[in-house]
ZAMILO-122430 format. One record per residue (C-alpha): chain; x, y, z. Coordinates in pm, 1 decimal, always signed. Each point is the difference from the previous one (the first is absolute). Layout:
+-------+----------+----------+----------+
| chain |       c1 |       c2 |       c3 |
+-------+----------+----------+----------+
|     A |        X |        Y |        Z |
...
+-------+----------+----------+----------+
This chain:
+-------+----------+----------+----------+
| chain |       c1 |       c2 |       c3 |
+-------+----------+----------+----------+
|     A | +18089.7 |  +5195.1 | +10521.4 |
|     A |   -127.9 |   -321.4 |   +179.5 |
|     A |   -355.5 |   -121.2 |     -7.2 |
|     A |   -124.5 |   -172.8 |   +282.4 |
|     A |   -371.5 |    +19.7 |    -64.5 |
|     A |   -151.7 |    +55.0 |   -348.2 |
|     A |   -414.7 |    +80.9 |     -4.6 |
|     A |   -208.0 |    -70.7 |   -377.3 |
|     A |   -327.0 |    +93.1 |    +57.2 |
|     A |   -195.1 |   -118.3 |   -297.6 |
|     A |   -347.2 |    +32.1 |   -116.5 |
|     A |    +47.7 |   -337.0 |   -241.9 |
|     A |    +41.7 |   +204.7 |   -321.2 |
|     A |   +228.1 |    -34.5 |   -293.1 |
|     A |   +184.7 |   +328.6 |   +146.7 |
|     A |    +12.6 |   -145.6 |   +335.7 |
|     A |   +138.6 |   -354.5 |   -195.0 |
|     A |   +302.9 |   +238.0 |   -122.3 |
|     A |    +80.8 |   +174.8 |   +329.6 |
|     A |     -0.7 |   -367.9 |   +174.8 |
|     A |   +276.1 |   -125.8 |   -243.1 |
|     A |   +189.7 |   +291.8 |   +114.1 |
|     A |    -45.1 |    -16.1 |   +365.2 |
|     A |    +63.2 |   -411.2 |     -5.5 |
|     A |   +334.7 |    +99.9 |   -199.1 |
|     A |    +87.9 |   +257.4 |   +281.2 |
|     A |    -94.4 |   -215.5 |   +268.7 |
|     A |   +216.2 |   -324.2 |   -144.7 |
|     A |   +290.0 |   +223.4 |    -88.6 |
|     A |    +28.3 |   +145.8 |   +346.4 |
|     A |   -169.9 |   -251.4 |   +267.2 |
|     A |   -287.3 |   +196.8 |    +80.7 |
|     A |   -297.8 |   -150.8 |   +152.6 |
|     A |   -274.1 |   +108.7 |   -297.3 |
|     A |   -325.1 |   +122.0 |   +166.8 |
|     A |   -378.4 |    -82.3 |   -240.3 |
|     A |   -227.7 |   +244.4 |   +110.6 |
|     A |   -387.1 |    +67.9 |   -156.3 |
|     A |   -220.8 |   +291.8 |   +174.7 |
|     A |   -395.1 |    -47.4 |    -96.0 |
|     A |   -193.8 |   +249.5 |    +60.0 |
|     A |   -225.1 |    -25.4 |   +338.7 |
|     A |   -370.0 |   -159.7 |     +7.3 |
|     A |   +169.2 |   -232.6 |   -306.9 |
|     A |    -17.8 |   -371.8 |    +42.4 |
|     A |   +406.9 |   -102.4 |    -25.6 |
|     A |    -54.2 |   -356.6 |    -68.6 |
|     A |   +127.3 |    +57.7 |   -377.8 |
|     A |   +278.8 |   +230.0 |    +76.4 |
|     A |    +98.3 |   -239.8 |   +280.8 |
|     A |    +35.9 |   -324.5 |   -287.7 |
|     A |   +118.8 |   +213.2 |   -266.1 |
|     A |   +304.4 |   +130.4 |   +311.6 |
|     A |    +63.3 |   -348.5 |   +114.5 |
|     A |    +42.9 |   -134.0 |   -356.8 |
|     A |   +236.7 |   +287.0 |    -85.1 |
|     A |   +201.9 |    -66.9 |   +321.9 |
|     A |    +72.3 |   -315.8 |   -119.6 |
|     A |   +135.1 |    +88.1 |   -317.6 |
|     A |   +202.3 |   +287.3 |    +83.3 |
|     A |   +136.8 |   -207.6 |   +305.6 |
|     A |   +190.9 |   -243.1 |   -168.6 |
|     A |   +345.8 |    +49.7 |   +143.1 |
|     A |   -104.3 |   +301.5 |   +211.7 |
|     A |    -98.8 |   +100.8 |   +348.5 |
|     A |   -395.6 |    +71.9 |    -75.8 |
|     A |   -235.8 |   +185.7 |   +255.9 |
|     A |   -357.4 |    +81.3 |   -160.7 |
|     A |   -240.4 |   +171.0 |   +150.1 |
|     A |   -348.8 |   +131.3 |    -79.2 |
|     A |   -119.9 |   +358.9 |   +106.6 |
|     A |   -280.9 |   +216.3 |    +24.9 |
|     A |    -36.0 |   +318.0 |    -70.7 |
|     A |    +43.8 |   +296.9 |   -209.3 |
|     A |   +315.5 |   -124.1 |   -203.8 |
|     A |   +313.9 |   +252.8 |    +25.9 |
|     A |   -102.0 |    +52.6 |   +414.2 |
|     A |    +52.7 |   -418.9 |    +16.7 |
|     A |   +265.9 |    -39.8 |   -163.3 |
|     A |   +228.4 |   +259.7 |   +161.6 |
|     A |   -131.9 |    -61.6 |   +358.8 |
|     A |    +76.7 |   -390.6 |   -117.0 |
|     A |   +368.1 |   +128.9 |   -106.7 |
|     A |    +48.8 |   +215.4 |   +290.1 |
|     A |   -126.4 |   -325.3 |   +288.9 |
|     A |   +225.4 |   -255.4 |   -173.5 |
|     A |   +331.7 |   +255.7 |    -58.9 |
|     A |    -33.9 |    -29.1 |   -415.1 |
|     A |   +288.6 |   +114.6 |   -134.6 |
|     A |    -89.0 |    -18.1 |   -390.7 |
|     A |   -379.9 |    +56.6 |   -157.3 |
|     A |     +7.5 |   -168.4 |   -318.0 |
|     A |   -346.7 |   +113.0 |   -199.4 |
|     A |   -145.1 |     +8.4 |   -314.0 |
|     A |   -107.5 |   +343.0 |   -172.5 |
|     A |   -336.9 |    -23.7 |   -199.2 |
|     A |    +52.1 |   +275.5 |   -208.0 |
|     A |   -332.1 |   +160.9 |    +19.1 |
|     A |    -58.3 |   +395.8 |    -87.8 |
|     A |   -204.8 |   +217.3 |    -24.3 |
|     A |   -374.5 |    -37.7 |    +84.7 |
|     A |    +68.7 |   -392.8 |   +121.8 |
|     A |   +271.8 |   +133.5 |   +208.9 |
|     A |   -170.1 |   +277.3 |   +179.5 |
|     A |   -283.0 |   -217.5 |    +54.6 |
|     A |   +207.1 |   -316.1 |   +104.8 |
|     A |   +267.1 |   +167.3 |   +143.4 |
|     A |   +334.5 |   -154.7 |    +54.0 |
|     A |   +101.5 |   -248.9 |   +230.5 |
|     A |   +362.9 |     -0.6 |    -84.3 |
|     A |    +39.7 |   +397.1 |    +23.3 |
|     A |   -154.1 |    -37.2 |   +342.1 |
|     A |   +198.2 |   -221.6 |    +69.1 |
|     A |   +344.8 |   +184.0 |   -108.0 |
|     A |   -158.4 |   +282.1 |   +230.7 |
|     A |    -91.4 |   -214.3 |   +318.7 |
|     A |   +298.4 |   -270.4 |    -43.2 |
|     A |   +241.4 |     +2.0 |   +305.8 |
|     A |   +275.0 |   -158.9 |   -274.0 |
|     A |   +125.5 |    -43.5 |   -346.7 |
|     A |   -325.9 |    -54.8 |   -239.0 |
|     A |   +131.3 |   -169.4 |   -341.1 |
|     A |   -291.9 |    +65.6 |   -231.3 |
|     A |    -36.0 |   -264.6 |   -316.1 |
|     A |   -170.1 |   +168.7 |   -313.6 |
|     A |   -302.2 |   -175.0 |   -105.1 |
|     A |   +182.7 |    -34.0 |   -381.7 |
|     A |   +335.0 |   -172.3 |   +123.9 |
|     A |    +13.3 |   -330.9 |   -215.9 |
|     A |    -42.9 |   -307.6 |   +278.4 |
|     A |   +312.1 |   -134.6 |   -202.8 |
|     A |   +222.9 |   +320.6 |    +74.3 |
|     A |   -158.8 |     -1.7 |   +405.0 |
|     A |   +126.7 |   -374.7 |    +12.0 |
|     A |   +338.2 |     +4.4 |   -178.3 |
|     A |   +105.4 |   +373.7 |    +18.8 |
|     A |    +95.3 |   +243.9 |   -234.7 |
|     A |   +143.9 |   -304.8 |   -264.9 |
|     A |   -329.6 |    -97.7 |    -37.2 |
|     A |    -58.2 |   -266.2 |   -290.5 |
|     A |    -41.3 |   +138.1 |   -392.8 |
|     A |   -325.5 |    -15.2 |     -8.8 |
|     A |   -153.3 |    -41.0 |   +324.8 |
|     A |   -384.0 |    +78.9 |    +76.9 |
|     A |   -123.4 |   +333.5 |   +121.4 |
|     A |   -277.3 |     +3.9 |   +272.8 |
|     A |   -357.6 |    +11.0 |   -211.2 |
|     A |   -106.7 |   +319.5 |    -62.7 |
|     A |   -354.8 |    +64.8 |   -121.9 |
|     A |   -276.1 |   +266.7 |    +85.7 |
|     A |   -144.8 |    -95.0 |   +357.4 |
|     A |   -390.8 |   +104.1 |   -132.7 |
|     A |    +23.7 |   -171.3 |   -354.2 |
|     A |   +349.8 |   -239.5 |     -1.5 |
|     A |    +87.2 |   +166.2 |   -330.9 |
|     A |   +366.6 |    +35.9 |    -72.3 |
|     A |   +156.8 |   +357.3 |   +159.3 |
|     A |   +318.8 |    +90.7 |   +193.3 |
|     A |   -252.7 |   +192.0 |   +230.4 |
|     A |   -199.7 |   -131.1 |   +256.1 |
|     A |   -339.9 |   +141.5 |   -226.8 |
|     A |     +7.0 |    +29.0 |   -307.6 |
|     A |   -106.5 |   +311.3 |   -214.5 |
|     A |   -319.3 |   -190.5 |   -153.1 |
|     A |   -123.3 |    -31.3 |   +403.5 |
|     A |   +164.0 |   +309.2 |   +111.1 |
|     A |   -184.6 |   +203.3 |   -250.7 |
|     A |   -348.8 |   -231.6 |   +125.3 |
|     A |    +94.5 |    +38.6 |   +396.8 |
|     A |    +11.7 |   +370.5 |    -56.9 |
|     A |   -308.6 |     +7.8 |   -202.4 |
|     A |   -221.0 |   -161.7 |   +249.5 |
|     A |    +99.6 |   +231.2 |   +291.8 |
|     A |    -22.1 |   +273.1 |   -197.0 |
|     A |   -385.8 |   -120.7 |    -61.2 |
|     A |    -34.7 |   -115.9 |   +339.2 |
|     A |   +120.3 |   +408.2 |   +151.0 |
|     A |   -227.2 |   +148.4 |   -272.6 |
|     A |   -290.1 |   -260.5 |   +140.5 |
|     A |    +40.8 |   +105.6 |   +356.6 |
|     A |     -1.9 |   +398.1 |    -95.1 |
|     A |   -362.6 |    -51.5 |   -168.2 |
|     A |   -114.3 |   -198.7 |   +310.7 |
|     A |   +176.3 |   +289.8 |   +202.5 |
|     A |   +232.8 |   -175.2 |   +201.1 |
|     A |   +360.9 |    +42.6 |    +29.0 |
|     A |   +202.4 |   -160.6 |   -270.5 |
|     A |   +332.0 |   -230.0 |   +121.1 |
|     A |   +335.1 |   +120.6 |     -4.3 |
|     A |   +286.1 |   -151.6 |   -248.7 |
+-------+----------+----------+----------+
């Protein structure tokens, strides 16, 4: 299979860090011209994305053919329309891992994605070691996983919450439905 055109959207987190190694190393090992996209979301000012895009194109470009380009929008429907106007042939994109409550109220940008995508989508799990993503599967002894930590309180978990602020987040909705009963509104759905 020959890649001509390789799009990594990124949102400039540690997963997206991981699913850049692997679309530089697909891009290198088969020509491609690598494509840097970031989507903010409308009525947002882009000046940081628009640094934080330009910086990144210049490290991933080292030895590549590098097109970046800021969007905005509502994430998945810019990035496929992007991939679909500039004949993408590979999506490389991280995977956050979210579940659950976080993921029903986030949604997810890469399953969109893998629905919408008019090619291959190559999805990068938020836990692959940056080592592994750089060198393959013969990664280092040793080598350093992404961080992991609880997004609400940075404690140490596999999960993206931990059980300590699961327990807490459920808690306080719980209070919050049983608050807007008494006042006779409706309570929110989970």
């Amino acid at each position: 299979m020959k890649f001509r055109e390789v799009l990594l959207p990124t949102d400039f987190s540690a997963a997206a860090d991981a699913a850049a190694l692997v679309a530089m190393a697909i891009a290198r090992e088969t020509g491609a011209r690598l494509h840097v996209v970031h989507v903010v979301p409308p009525a947002t000012d882009p000046s940081p994305g628009s640094e934080q895009l330009t910086r990144l194109g210049r490290q991933v470009g080292k030895g590549l053919q590098v097109e970046i380009a800021l969007l905005s929008g509502r994430a998945a429907r810019e990035i496929t329309a992007y991939a679909r106007d500039k004949g993408i042939d590979l999506i490389v994109m991280s995977t956050h891992g979210r579940t659950g409550v976080s993921r029903t109220l986030l949604g997810s940008v890469a399953e969109a994605v893998v629905r919408l995508s008019p090619c291959l989508v190559l999805t990068v799990p938020m836990a692959l070691p940056l080592a592994r993503a750089a060198t393959g599967p013969a990664a280092p002894a040793g080598a350093a996983a992404l961080p992991r930590g609880c997004i609400v309180c940075d404690g140490h978990t596999d999960d993206l919450v931990c059980e300590a602020c699961r327990t807490r987040i459920r808690g306080e909705a719980i209070a919050h439905n049983i608050g807007v009963e008494r006042a006779g509104g409706h309570r929110a759905q989970a």
